[in-house]
Structures are given as C-alpha cells and as structure tokens.
N, C-alpha and C positions, 0 to 999 in steps of 0.2 A: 537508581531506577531510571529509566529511558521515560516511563510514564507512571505519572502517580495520579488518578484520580477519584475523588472522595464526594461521594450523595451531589451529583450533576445532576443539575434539572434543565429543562431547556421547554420555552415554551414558544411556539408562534401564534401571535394572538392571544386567542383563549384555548388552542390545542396544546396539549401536554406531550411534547413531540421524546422527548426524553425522560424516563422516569425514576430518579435517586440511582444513578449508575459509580458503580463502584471498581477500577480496577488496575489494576499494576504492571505492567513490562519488562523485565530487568532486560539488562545492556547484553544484547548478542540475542536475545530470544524472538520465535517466529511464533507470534500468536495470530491465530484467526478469529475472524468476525462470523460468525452461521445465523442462519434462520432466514426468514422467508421474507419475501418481498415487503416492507412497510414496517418491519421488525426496529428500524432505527440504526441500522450499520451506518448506511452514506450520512449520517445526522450527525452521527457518534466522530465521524472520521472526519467532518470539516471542523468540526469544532476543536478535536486534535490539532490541525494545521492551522488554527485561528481564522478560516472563512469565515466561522460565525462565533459567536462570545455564547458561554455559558449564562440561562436566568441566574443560579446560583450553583453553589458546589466549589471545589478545589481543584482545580485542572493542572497540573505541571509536565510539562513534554520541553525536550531539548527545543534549543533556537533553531539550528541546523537542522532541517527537516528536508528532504524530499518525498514527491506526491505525487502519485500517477493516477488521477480519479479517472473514474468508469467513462467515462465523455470525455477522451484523448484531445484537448485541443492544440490543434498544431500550424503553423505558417507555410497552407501546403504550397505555396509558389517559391521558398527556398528551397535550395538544393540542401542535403542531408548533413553536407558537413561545414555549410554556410549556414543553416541552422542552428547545430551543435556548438559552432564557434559564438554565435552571437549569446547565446543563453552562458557558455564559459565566461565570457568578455563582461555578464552582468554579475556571476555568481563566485567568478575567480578574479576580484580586480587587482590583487595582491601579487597575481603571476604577471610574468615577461608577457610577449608576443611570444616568444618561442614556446615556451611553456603551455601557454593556453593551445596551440597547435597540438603539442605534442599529446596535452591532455585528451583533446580531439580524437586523435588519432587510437588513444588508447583504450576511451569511451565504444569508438566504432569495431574494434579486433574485440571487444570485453563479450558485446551485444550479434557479434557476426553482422556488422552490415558494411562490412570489406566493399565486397559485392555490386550494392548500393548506394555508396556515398557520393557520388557524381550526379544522381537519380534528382530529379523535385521531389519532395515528399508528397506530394498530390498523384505521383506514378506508382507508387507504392500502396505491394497489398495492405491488406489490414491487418495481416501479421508483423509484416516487416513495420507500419506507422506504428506497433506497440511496442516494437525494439525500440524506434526510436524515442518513444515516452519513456521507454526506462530507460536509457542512456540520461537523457533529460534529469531523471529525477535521481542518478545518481551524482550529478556535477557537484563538486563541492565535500565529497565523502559528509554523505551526510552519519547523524551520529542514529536517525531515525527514519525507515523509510517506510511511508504508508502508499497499500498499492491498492485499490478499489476495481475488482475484476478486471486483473488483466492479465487475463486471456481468454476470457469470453468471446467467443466466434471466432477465434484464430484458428492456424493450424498446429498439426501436432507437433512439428520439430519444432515451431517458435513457440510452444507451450512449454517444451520438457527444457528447452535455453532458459525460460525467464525462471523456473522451478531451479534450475541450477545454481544463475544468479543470485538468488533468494537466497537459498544455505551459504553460496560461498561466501557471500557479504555478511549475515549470521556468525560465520565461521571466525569474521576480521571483526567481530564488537557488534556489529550494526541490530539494531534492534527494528523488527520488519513486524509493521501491522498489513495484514492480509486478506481482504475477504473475497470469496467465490462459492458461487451456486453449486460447486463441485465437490460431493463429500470425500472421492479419494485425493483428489487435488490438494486436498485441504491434510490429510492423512502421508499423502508425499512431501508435505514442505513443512509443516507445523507441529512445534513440540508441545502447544497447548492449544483447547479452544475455547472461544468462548462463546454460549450459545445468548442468542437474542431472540426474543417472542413478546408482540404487546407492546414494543419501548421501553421493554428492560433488560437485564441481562437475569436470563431463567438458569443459566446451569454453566457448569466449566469443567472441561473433562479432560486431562493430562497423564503421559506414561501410558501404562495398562488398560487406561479406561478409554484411549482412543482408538475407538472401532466403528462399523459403519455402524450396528445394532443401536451401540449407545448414544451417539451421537442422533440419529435417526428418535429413540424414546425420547431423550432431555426436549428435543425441538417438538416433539407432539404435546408432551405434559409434563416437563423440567421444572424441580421447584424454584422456586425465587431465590436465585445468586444471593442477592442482596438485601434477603427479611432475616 
C-alpha cells in the first residue's frame, strides 16, 4: 500500500482538527479528497507529506513523495527551465549534469511548456505556474503524488493536461492523492473517493457508486466512514 493510515487524530491547541481517520491507497490508485471548505483535506494532506506530525494514530506513506499544494509557491524571478533544473540538482543528486538536463527537458515536453521555458515564471499565466508546480512535483518519479487543487482557476486545456498526467502516472504505479471542489473533475480522474464532512471521513464511494447524485448525498449526510 502507497498509504496506510489507522485512528489519526491531529489536534491544534485545544481544536480537534482531525478526527480518528482511517484510510488506505494501494500502489497505482487515484483517490480523491471531497467535501466542503473546513472538512479537513489540506490537514489530512500535509500530514501525508510530514508538514505536520499526527497527535496520534499510524500514518505510513512512501518516502518519495511529491506535492503540489493549493498555494503553488514558486521562484518567479527564475526562468522555467533554470527553475526546473535547480529543484533536479536538489532531488536527482545521483544523476550526471547531462542527465539532470535531459531530465529537464523531459519534465517540460511531459507538462507542454516547450513554449515557455525561456519565460521567468513570474511572466506566466496561472495555468502555465501550475504546469510548472506539476513538472516540480513529479522530479524524482515519485512513488506518491499528492496534488491540493490544482487547477482551480486555471484554464481548460492546462486542466484536461494535468487530468492526463494524473492517469498516465496512475497508469506507471504512481499512486495520486487528489482533491478539488470539482465533482466531475473528480469523476474524470478518480477510481475512488473519499468524502470528508466535520474532520472526518463520512463516506467512500468506488466503481458503480461513483456519480454526481452520490457523491452529492454522502457530503450532505454520509454515515461515518470510520464508526
């Protein structure tokens, strides 16, 4: 399994930001994150990538991780493929110089930003800065990749790219944590979901049961995933 986690609690303070979350990943699978704003995704998903430590519970996710959270931060005064290469040079130290280039080069043909690699990233739309967060967070084949809306407020052809990416990397092992406000979004890329309400997880809907209707009920009044 890509992710195994068992009765996660997570508190800040005296809030009870996470509540006994229970859930699994296997290797190659595209699970989603759903429900509404405060529901505990972006909570759930740094603790994944170790931003933050679980209060208690059992957490296991591969070392290899990459992470494209909601708030893309980026070095907009490099250029796109001075960028690329620096973040290579930190996550590939194992490759040549050639290598790390060539890696470069293969990153920017993967993501289309041909184009743009000559660009600052500070000249680039907000479509194109989330190409380059996902070129980013695939450096290194990672074995797990967690994406936190990305492509909120983009346009559509750098939507239905990243949605491509998504499966084809699926397709090679990668196992992709997903969340977006978008239920067909979620419906185009995801063989499972899993719904979150309150800071828990209320429901999980897979195969047959993924539809807009269902999905749509579990997030109004989903019983408790995890009672």
């Amino acid at each position: 399994m890509a992710i195994h986690i068992q009765h996660l609690n997570k508190y800040i303070g005296k809030q009870h930001v996470l509540k006994d979350i229970s859930l699994t990943i296997g290797d190659g699978e595209v699970v989603g994150l759903l429900g509404p704003n405060g529901a505990g995704k972006s909570t759930l998903m740094k603790i994944m990538v170790g931003v933050w430590d679980a209060t208690d519970g059992e957490v296991a996710v591969p070392k290899n991780i990459g992470f494209l959270p909601e708030q893309n931060p980026l070095y907009e005064d490099m250029y796109v493929r001075e960028y690329l290469r620096f973040f290579v040079g930190l996550r590939c130290k194992e490759e040549g110089s050639k290598s790390k280039d060539k890696i470069v080069e293969e990153l920017i043909e993967r993501v289309g930003l041909t184009a743009e690699a000559n660009k600052r990233v500070g000249q680039l739309s907000k479509g194109y800065k989330q190409r380059v967060g996902l070129a980013q967070a695939m450096i290194g084949n990672p074995e797990l990749l967690i994406l936190d809306e990305p492509t909120r407020g983009i346009d559509v052809g750098t939507k239905v790219e990243i949605q491509k990416q998504v499966l084809k990397l699926a397709e090679k092992g990668v196992s992709v944590t997903f969340i977006s406000s978008e239920i067909q979004e979620m419906l185009n890329v995801c063989s499972r979901l899993i719904v979150m309400r309150d800071r828990r997880i209320v429901g999980e809907l897979k195969d047959e049961e993924l539809s807009q209707d269902n999905i749509m009920s579990t997030i109004a009044g989903g019983s408790n995933h995890n009672e």
